[in-house]
KEROTOR-403595 format. One record per residue (C-alpha): y, z negated, x. Coordinates in steps of 0.1 Angstrom, whole numbers. Layout:
// KEROTOR-403595
     y     z     x
     Y     Z     X
...
END
This chain:
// KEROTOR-403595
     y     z     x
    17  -146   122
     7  -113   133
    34   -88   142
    30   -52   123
    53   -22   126
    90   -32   115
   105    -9    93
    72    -2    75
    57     1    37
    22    -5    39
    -5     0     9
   -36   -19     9
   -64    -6   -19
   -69   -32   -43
  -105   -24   -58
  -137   -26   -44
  -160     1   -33
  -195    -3   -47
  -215   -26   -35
  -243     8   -21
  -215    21    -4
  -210    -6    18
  -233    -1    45
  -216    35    46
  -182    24    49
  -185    -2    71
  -207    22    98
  -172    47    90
  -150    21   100
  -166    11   127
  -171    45   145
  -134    58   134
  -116    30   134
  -103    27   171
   -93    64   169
   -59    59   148
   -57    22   158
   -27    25   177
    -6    37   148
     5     4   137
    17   -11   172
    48    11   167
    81   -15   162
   100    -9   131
    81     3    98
    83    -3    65
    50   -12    52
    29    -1    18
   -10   -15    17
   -40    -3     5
   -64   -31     2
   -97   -32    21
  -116   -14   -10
  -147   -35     8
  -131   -67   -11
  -138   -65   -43
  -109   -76   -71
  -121  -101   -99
  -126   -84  -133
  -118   -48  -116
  -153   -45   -98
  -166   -24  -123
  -137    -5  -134
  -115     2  -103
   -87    22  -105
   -88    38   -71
  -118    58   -88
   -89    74  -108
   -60    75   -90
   -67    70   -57
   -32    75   -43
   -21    43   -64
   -24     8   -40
    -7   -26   -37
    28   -22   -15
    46   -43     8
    77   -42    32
    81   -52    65
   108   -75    79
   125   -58   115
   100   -80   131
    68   -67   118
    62   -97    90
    50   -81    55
    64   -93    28
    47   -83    -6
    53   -98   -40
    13  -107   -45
    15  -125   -83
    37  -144  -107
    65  -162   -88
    50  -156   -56
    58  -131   -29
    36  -137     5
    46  -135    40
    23  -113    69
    -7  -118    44
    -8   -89    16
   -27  -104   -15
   -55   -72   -10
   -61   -72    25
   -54   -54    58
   -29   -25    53
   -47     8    51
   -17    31    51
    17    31    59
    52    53    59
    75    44    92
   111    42    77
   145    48    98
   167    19   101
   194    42   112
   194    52    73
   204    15    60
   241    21    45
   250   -16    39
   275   -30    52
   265   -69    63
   253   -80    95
   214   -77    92
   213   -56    68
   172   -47    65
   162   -85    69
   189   -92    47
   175   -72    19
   140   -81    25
   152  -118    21
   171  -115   -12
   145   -91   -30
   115  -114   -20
   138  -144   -33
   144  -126   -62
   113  -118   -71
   101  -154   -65
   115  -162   -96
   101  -131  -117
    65  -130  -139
    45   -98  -127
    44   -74  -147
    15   -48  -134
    29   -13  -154
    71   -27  -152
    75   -53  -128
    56   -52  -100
    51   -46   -59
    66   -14   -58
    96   -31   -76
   100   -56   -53
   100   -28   -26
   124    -9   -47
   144   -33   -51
   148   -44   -10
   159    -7    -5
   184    -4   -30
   199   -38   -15
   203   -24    19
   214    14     4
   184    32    22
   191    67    26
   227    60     9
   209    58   -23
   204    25   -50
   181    47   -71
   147    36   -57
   123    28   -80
    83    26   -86
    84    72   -92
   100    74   -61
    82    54   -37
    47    64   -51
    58    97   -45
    73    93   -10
    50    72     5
    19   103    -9
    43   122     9
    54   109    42
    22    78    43
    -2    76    73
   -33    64    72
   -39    34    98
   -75    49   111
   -97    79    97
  -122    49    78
   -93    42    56
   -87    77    45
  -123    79    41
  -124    47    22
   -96    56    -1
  -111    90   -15
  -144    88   -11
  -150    71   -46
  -127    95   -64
  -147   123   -48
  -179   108   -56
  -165   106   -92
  -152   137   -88
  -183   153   -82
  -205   135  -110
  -184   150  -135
  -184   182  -123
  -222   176  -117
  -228   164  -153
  -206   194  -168
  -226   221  -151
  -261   207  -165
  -245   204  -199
  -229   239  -195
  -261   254  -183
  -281   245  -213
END
């Protein structure tokens, strides 16, 4: 398996770019990519992904969300060895291979902040939420990856708190998330601001009239 950063959340964009902006992101990713690279040898993260928006999703192609709400990706969580652990589909949480790709951005966690009491407490947690969840329907607005996320922290008390939940992580990780090289922050807004801008573009004319 390969090792990421323990203690990690990593988000991985789960809808695809359009198919012309391709050849654009992948000369980005190329040329940046090396510069950041060396964020995710770090040991101990805790991991949230943002899929590789170059992979497109089936039935979401045409409609992805990331055009909207960029900030909004498929999360995962990192044993204190660097395997990912995300809860990918009904009954089925993966190990070290997120269901949307490569991690794009993460948020380091402190395992000094882990309140519970028993031995191994982070692994622990990790283990009993992605059990749990093995036995749970996904659900993508109630039950979902950042639940399964959620749900490891509040095992292991992060931050002396049991209150984690979908809100919270969403807006932490906006908050205190790092993108893994420059091409996936370009990669992540770029659509939204291309939207962005059509709108804007498309008011004016009208307004103009």
């Amino acid at each position: 398996m390969v090792s990421h950063c323990a203690f990690h959340l990593y988000f991985s964009l789960f809808c695809a770019s359009p198919a012309p902006l391709a050849p654009l992101m992948a000369l980005i990713t190329q040329y940046y990519g090396h510069i950041l690279s060396h964020w995710m040898e770090c040991p101990q993260c805790l991991s949230n992904q943002l899929k590789d928006p170059l992979s497109p999703v089936p039935s979401m192609s045409l409609f992805p969300h990331r055009w909207f709400f960029p900030i909004i990706g498929h999360m995962g969580i990192c044993t204190s060895t660097g395997v990912i652990r995300d809860f990918a589909g009904p009954y089925f949480v993966s190990e070290d291979n997120m269901a949307f790709g490569k991690p794009a951005k993460y948020w380091k966690l402190d395992p000094a902040q882990v309140y519970a009491s028993r031995p191994n407490a982070w692994d622990t947690a990790v283990h009993d939420a992605s059990e749990e969840y093995k036995h749970r329907m996904h659900n993508l607005c109630c039950d979902n990856c950042h639940s399964h996320v959620a749900l490891a922290l509040n095992l292991m008390r992060y931050n002396n708190s049991t209150n984690w939940n979908m809100v919270t992580l969403c807006f932490f990780c906006l908050l205190y998330g790092k993108y893994v090289s420059v091409g996936a922050f370009v990669k992540t807004w770029l659509p939204f601001v291309l939207l962005l801008g059509i709108i804007l573009t498309i008011s004016l004319v009208f307004n103009l009239r």
